[in-house]
Backbone as a ProteinNet text record, in pm:
[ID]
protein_1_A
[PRIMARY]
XXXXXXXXXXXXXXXXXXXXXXXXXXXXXXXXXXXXXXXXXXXXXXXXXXXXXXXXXXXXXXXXXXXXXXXXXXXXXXXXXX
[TERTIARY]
-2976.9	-2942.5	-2792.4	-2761.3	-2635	-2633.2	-2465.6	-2412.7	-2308.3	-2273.8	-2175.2	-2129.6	-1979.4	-1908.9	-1836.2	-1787.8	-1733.7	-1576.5	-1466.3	-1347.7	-1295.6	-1207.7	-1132	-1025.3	-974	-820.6	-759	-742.2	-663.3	-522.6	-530.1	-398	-282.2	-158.4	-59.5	68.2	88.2	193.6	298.1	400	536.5	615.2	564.8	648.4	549.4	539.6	478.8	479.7	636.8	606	493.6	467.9	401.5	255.5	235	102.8	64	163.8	120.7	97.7	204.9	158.3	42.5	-2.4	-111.7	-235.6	-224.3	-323.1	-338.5	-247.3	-221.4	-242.4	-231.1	-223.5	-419.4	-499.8	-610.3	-679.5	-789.7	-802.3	-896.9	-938	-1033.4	-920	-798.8	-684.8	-652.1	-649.7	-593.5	-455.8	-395.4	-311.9	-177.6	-71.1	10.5	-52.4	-67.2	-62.1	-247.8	-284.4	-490.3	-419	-557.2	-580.5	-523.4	-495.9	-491	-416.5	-330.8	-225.4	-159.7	-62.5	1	-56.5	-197.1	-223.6	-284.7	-341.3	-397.2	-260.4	-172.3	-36.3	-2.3	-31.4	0.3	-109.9	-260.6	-362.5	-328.5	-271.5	-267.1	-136.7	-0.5	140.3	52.5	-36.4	-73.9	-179.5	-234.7	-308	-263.1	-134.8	-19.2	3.1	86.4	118.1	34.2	-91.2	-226.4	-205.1	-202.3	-261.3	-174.4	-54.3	83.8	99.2	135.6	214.9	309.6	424.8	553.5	597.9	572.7	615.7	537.4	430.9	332.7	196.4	103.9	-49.5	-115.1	-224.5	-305.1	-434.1	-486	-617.5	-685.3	-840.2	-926.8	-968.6	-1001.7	-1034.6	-1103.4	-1226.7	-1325.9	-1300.7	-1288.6	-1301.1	-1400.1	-1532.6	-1615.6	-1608.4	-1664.3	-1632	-1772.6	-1818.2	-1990.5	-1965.2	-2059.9	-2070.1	-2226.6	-2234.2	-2342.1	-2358.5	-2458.6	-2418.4	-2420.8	-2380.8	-2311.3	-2427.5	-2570.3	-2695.1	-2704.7	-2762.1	-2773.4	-2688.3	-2557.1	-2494.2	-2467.6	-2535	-2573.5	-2697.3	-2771.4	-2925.4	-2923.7	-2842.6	-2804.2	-2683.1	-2617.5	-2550.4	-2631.1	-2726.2	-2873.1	-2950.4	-2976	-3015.9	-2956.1	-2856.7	-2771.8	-2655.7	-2732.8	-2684.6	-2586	-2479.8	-2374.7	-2350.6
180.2	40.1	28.5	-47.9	-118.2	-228.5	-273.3	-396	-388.1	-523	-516.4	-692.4	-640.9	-786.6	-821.7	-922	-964.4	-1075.3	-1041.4	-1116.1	-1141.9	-1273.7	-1305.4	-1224.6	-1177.8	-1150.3	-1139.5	-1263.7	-1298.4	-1245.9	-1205.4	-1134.4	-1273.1	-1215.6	-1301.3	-1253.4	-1312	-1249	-1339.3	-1357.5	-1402.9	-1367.7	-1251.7	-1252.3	-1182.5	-1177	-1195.7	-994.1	-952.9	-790.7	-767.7	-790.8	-727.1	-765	-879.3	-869	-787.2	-766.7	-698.1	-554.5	-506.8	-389.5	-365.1	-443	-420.5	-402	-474.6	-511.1	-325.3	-280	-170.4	-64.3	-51.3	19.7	84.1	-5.7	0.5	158.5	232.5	346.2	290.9	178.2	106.2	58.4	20.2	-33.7	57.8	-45.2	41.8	111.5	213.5	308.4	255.8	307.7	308.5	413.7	364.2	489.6	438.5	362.3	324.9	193.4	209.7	96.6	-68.2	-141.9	-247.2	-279.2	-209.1	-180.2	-311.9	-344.4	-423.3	-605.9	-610.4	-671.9	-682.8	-630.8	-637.8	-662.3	-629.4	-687	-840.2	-891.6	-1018.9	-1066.5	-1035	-1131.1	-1132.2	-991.9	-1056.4	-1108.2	-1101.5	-1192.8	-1328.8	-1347.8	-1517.1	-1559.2	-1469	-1507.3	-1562.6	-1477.4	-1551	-1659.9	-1685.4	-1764.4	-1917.2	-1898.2	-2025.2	-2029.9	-1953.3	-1969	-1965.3	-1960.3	-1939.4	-2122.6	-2124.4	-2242.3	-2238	-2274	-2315	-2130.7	-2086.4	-1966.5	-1790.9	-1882.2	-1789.7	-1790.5	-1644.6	-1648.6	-1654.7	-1681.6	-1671.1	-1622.2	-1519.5	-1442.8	-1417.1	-1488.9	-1496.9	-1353	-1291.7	-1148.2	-1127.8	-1070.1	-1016.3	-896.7	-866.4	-684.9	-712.3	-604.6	-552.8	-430.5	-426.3	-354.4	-280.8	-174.9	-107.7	-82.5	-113.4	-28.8	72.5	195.6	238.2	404	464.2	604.8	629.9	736.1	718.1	707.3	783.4	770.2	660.2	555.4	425	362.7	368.6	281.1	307.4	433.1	510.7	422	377.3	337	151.1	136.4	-25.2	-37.7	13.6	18.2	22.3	144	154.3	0.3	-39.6	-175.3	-301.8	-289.7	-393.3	-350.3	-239.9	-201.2	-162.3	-117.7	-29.8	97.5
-2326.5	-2309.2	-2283.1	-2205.3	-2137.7	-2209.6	-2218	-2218.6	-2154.6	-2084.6	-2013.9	-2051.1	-2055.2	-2121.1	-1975.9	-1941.2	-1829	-1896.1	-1788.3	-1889.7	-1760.6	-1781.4	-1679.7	-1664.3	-1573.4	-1575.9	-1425	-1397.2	-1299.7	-1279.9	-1133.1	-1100.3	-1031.3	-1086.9	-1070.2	-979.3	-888.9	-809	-764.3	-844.4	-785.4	-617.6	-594.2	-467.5	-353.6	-213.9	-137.5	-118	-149	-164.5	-190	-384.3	-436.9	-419.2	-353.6	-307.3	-176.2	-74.6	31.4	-35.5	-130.7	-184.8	-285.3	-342	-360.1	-312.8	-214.8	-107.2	-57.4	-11.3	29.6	-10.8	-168.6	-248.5	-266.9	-210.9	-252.5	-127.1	-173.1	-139.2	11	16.9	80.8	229.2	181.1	270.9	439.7	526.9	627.6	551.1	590.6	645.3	756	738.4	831.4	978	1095.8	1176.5	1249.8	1114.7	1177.7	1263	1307.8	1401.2	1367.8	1439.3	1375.1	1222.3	1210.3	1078.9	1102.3	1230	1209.7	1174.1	1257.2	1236.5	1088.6	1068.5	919.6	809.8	803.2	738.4	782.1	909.5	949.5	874.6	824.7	778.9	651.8	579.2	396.6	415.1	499.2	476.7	497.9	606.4	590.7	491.2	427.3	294.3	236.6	194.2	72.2	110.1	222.3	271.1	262.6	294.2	313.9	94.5	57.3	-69	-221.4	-163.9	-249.3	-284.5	-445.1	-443	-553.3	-508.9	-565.9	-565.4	-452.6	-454.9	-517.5	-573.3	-639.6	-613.5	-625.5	-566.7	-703.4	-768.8	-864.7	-807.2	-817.5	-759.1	-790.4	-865.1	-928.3	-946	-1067.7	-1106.4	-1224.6	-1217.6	-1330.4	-1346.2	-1485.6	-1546.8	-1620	-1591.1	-1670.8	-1768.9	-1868.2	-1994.3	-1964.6	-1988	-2023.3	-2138.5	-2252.8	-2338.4	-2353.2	-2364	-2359.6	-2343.1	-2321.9	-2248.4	-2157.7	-2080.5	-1956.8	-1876	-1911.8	-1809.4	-1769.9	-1911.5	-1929	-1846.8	-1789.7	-1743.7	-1570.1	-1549.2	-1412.1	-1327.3	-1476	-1437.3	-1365.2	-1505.3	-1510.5	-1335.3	-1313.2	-1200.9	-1066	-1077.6	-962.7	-967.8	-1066.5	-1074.3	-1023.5	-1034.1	-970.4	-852.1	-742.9	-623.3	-565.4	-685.6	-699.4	-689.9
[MASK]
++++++++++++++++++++++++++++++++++++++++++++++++++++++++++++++++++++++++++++++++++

């Protein structure tokens, strides 16, 4: 048996850097050098941009917790298409 707790934790970003770098930072992220790099930097600078106020982004974010053994939580994951 699985449980899984769910918690808010919204990401907060004061400056437009550290969101492009995050954005970036992700293993999923274009690359310097791929296709369409530059543009893909023009779509998250205008993210911020559309969605920034008084200088800051707030970015809705869930962390899930499992508690369980690790099969159990292999199984519960197959179940819900992960």
């Amino acid at each position: 048996m699985v449980d899984v707790e769910e918690f808010d934790h919204p990401l907060f970003y004061t400056a437009k850097e550290d969101f492009i770098n995050r954005c970036l930072s992700g293993s999923y992220s274009l690359k310097e050098g791929d296709l369409k790099y530059s543009r893909y930097l023009e779509e998250i600078s205008d993210l911020y941009d559309q969605y920034e106020t008084d200088g800051s982004l707030l970015v809705p974010n869930k962390m899930a917790v499992y508690f369980g053994t690790w099969n159990a939580i292999r199984r519960n994951d197959e179940k819900r298409g992960i």
